[in-house]
C-alpha positions as CSV (number, residue, x, y, z in Angstrom):
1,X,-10.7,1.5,14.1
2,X,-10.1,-2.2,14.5
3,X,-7.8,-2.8,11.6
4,X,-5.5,0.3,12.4
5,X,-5.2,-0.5,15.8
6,X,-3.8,-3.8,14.9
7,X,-1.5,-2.1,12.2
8,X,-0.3,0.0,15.0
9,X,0.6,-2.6,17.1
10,X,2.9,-4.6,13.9
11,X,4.5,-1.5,13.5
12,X,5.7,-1.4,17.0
13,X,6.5,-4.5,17.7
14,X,10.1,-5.6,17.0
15,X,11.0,-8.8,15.0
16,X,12.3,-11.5,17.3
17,X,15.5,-13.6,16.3
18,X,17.2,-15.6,19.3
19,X,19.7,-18.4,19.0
20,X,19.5,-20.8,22.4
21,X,23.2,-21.6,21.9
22,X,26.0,-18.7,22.2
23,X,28.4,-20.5,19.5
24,X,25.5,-19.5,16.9
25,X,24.4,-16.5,16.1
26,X,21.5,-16.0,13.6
27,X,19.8,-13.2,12.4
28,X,17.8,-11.9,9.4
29,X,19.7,-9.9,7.3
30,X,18.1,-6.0,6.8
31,X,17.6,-6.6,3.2
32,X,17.4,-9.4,1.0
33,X,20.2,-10.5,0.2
34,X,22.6,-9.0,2.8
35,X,22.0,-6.4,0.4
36,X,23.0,-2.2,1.6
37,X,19.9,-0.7,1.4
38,X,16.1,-0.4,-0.6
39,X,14.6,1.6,-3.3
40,X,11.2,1.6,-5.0
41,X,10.2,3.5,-7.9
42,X,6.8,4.9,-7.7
43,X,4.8,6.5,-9.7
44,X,1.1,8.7,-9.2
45,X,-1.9,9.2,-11.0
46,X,-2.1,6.0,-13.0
47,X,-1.5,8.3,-16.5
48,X,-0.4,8.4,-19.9
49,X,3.0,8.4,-19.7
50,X,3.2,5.8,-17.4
51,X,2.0,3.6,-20.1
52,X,3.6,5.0,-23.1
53,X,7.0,5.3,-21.7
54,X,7.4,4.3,-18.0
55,X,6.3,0.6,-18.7
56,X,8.8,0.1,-21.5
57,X,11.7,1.8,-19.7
58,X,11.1,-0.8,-16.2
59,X,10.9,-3.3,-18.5
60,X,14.2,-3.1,-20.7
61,X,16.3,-2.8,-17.2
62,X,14.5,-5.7,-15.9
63,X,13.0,-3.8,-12.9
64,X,9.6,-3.6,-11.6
65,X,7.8,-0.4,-10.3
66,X,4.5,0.8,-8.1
67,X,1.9,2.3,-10.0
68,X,-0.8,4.4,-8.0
69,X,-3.8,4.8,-10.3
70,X,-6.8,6.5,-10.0
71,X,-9.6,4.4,-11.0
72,X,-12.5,7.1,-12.6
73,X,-9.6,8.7,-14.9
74,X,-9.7,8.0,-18.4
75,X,-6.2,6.0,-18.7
76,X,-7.4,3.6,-16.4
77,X,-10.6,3.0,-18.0
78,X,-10.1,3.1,-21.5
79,X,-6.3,1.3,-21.3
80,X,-7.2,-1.5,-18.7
81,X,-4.9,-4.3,-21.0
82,X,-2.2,-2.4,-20.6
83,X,-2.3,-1.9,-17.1
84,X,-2.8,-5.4,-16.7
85,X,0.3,-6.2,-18.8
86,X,1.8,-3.6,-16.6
87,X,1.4,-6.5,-13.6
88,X,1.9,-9.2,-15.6
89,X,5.1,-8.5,-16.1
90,X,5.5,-7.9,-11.9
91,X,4.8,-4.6,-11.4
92,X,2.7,-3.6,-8.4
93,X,-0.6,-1.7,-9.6
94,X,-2.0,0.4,-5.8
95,X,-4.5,2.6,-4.8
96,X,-4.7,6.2,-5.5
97,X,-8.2,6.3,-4.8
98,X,-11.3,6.9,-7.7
99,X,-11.2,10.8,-8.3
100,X,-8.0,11.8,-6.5
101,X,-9.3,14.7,-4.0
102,X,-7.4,16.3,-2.0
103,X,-7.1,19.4,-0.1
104,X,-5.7,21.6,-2.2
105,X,-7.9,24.3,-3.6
106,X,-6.6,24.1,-7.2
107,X,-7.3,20.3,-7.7
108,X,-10.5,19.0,-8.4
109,X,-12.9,17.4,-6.8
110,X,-11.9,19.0,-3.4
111,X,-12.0,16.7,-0.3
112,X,-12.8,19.2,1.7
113,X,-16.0,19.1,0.6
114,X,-16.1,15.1,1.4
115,X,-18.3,13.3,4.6
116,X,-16.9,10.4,5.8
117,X,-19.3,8.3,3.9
118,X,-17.6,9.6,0.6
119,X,-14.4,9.4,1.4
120,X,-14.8,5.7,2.3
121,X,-16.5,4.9,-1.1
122,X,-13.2,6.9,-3.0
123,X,-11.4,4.8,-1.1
124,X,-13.4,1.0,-1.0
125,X,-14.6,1.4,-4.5
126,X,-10.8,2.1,-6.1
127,X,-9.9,-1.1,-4.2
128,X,-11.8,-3.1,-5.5
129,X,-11.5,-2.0,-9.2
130,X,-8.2,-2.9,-8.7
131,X,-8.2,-6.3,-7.0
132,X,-11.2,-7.8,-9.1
133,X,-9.7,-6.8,-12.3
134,X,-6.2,-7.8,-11.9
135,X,-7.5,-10.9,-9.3
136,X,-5.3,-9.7,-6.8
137,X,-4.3,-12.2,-3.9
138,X,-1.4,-10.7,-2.2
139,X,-3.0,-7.0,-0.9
140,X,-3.1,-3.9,-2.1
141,X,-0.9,-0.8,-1.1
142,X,-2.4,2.8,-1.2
143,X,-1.0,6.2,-1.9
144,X,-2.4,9.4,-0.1
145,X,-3.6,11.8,-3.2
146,X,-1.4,15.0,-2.4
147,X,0.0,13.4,0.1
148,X,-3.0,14.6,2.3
149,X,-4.0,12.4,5.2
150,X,-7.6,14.2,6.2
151,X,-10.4,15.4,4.6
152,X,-13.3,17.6,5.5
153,X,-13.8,21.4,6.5
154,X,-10.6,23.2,8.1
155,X,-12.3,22.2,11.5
156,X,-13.1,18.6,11.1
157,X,-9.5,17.5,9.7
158,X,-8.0,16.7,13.1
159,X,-11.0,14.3,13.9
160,X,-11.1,13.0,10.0
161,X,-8.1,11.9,10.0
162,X,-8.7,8.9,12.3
163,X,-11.1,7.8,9.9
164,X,-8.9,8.6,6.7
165,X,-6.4,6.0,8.5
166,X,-9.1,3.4,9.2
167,X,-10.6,3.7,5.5
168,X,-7.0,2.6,4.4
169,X,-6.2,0.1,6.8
170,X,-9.8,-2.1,5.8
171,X,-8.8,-2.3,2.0
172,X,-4.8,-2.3,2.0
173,X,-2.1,-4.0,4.1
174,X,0.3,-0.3,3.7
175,X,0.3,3.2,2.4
176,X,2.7,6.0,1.1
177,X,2.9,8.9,2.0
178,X,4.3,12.3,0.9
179,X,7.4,12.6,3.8
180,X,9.8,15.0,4.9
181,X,12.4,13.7,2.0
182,X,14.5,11.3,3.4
183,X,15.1,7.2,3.6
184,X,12.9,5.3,6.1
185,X,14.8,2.8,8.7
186,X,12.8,-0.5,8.4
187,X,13.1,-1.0,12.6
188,X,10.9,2.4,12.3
189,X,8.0,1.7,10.1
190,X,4.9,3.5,10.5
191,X,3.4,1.2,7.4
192,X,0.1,3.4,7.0
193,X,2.7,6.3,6.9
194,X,5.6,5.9,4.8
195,X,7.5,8.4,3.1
196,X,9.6,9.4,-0.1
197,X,12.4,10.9,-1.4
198,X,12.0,15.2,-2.1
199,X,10.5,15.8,-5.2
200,X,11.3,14.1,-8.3
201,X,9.9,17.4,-11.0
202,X,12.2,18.4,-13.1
203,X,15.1,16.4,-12.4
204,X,17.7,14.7,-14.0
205,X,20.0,12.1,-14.0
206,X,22.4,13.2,-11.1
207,X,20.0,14.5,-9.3
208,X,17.6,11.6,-8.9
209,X,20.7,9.5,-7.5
210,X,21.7,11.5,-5.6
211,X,18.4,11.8,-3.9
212,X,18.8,7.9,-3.2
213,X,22.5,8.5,-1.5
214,X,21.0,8.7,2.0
215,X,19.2,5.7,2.0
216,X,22.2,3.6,0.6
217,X,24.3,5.5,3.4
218,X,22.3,4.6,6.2
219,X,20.6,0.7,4.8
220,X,17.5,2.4,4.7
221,X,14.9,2.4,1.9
222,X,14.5,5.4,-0.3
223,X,11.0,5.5,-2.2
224,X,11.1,7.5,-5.5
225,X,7.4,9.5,-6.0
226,X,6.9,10.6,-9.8
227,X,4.4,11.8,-11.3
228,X,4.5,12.4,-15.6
229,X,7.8,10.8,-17.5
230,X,7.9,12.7,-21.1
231,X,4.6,14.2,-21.0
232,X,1.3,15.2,-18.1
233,X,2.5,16.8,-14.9
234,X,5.5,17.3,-12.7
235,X,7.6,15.6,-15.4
236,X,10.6,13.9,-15.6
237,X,12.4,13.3,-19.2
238,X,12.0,9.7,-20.3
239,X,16.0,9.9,-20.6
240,X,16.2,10.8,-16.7
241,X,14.6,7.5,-15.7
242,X,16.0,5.5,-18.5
243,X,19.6,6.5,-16.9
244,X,18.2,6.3,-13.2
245,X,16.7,2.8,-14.3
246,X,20.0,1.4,-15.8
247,X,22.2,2.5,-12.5
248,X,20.1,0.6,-10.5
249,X,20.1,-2.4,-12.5
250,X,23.7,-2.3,-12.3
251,X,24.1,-1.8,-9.0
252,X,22.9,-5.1,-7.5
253,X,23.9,-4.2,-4.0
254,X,21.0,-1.8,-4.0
255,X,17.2,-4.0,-3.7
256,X,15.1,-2.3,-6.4
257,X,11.9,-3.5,-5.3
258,X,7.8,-2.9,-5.7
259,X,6.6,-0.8,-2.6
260,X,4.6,-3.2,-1.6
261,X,7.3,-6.5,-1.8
262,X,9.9,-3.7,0.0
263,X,7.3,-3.4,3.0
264,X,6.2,-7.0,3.0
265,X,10.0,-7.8,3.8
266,X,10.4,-5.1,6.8
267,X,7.4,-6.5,8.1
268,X,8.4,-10.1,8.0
269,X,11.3,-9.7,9.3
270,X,10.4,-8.1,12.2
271,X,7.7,-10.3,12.9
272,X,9.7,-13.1,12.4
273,X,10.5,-16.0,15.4
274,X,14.3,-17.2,14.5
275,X,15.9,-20.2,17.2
276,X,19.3,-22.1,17.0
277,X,17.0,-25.7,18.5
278,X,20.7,-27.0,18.1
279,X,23.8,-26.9,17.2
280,X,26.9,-29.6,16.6
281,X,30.3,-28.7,15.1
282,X,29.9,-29.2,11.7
283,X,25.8,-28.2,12.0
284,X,23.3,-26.2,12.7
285,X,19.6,-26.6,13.2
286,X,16.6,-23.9,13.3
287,X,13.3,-23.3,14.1
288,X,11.4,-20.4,12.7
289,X,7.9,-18.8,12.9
290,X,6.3,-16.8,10.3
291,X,3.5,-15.1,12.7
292,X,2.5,-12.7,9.3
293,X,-0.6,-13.1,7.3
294,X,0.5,-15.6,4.4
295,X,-1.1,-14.8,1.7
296,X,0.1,-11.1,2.1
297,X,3.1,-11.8,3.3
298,X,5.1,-14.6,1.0
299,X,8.3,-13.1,0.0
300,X,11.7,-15.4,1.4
301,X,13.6,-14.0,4.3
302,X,17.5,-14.1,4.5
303,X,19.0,-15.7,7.6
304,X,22.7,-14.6,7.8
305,X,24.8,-17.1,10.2
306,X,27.6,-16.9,12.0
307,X,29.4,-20.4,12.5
308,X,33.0,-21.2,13.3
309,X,35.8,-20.9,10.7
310,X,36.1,-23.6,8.1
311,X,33.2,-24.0,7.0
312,X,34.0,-23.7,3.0
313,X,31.6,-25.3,1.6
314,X,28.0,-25.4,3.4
315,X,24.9,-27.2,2.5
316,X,20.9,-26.3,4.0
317,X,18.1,-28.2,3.9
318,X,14.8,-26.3,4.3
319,X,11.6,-28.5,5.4
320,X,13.3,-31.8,3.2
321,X,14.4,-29.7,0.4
322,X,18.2,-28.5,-0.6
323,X,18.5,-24.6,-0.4
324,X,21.1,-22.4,-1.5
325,X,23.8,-21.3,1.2
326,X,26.2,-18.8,0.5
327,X,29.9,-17.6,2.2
328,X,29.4,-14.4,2.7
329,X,33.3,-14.0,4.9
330,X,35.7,-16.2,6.3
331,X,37.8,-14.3,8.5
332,X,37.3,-15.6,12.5
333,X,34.4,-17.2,11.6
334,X,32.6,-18.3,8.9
335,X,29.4,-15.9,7.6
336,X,26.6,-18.1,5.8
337,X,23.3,-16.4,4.0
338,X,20.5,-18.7,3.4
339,X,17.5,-17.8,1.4
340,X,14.7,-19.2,3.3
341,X,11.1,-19.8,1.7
342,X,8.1,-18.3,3.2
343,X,6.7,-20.6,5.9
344,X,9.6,-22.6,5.9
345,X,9.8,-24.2,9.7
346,X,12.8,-26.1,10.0
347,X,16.4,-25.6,8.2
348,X,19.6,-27.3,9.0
349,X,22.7,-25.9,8.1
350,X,25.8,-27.8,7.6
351,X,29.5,-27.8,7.3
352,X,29.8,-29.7,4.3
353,X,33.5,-31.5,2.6
């Protein structure tokens, strides 16, 4: 239980930005990017059509999507190139476990007929299919098969799934679940429980963005769950995502992100330590902590700044090296946004001429 217990505890904890002068405030924007809200596009089953038309459709709007395979299904083992170009080209290849049980009765093999010791190999030995073959560095994000979160007997599910949660936490750094349909504020993460959008079957164009609309409303992050695109199961049409795809590419105020970069952003954020050390009129100095695991967590974070009016034309330096500010306003003050790489410890901000 070690590992979930200190998932709880990053999931509860709030990220810390402070600024030790009042003239300065700094924060880390929600999104990257200032941007209004997150969406990731995921997809289940690691099958055919994910392949034949998903893969082509992500790549022609220049986005990236999760794919949750299954590891003892034919597509994974007989098309293992094409997954592999599949993350080559930045998409995120998770865990959907080796066999995909589940408690439903109609789905084959059933976990209710699991012991703890199986589950953990369905689990363990998907994981690292995945991470040898692909050489994975960054961690692996899982996805409950039916959404299910226990296993066993009718009796033993309460008790199971404790274990279930600890199974997931050892090999992966997050999971997705099968939620009640609606965005997910990225204050409130439960990251071994995250959920998704309603369900994707059989919808088209209109009705896949609209399923996003919350999310943008409220800056939260809407995670898309199909399963078949043009062919296999609880389909979509290849021209439903194709449209979906090219509205979002479009539409750059909307982060259309991997599951896994989407959560290692929340996380980082809220983990991370933000301090004005000082301040001058025409500059700005900070200190910043990055308490997260590195090699998981290596995405940049955006500070956004508020300074006094005037300042048109900002520079940054981030440990010695020039970053990119940007105005983001200049009304009563002056609103800068400043990429920041990962592990950067020190950035000065300045007025510029």
């Amino acid at each position: 239980m070690k590992n979930f217990w200190i998932c709880f505890f990053l999931l509860c904890a709030p990220y810390a930005v402070s600024a030790q002068n009042s003239a300065t405030k700094v924060t880390v924007s929600r999104w990257p990017g200032d941007r209004e809200a997150a969406v990731s596009l995921t997809f289940d089953d690691g099958i055919d059509s994910d392949l034949d038309h998903v893969g082509p459709i992500l790549k022609k709007h220049h986005l990236q999507g999760t794919f949750f395979v299954n590891t003892g299904r034919e597509p994974w083992k007989q098309r293992k190139a094409e997954w592999k170009r599949l993350a080559e080209e930045g998409n995120e290849i998770g865990n959907h476990t080796v066999n995909h049980p589940c408690l439903l009765t109609e789905i084959t093999p059933h976990s209710q007929d699991y012991t703890p010791e199986r589950m953990e190999s369905e689990i363990r030995d998907a994981a690292n299919d995945i991470t040898q073959f692909l050489n994975l560095r960054r961690g692996l994000t899982f996805a409950y098969p039916c959404g299910n979160m226990s296993f066993g007997k009718p009796g033993d599910e309460a008790k199971n799934s404790a274990l279930f949660m600890d199974y997931v936490a050892k090999y992966h750094f997050g999971a997705r679940s099968v939620g009640a349909g609606g965005p997910e504020d990225p204050d409130q993460l439960n990251v071994l429980d995250i959920g998704t959008l309603p369900s994707t079957a059989g919808k088209d164009f209109l009705a896949l963005v609209d399923m996003a609309e919350p999310a943008i409303r409220q800056n939260g992050w809407g995670t898309y769950c199909f399963h078949g695109v043009g062919g296999d199961w609880l389909a979509i049409t290849p021209e439903a995502l194709d449209e979906l795809a090219g509205y979002l590419e479009k539409h750059s105020e909307i982060w259309t992100a991997t599951f896994g970069d989407v959560l290692r952003y929340t996380q980082e954020r809220r983990a991370a330590v933000v301090q004005a050390s000082g301040n001058s009129a025409d500059s700005v100095d900070l200190s910043l902590q990055w308490p997260m695991n590195p090699q998981i967590y290596d995405l940049p974070l955006t500070l956004k700044i508020e300074v006094p009016a005037g300042w048109t034309a900002p520079t940054a330096i981030g440990d010695g090296k020039p970053l990119r500010p940007r105005v983001l306003s200049q009304k009563n003050e002056t609103v800068i946004l400043v990429d920041v790489p990962p592990q950067t410890t020190r950035v000065r901000v300045a007025a510029g001429r």
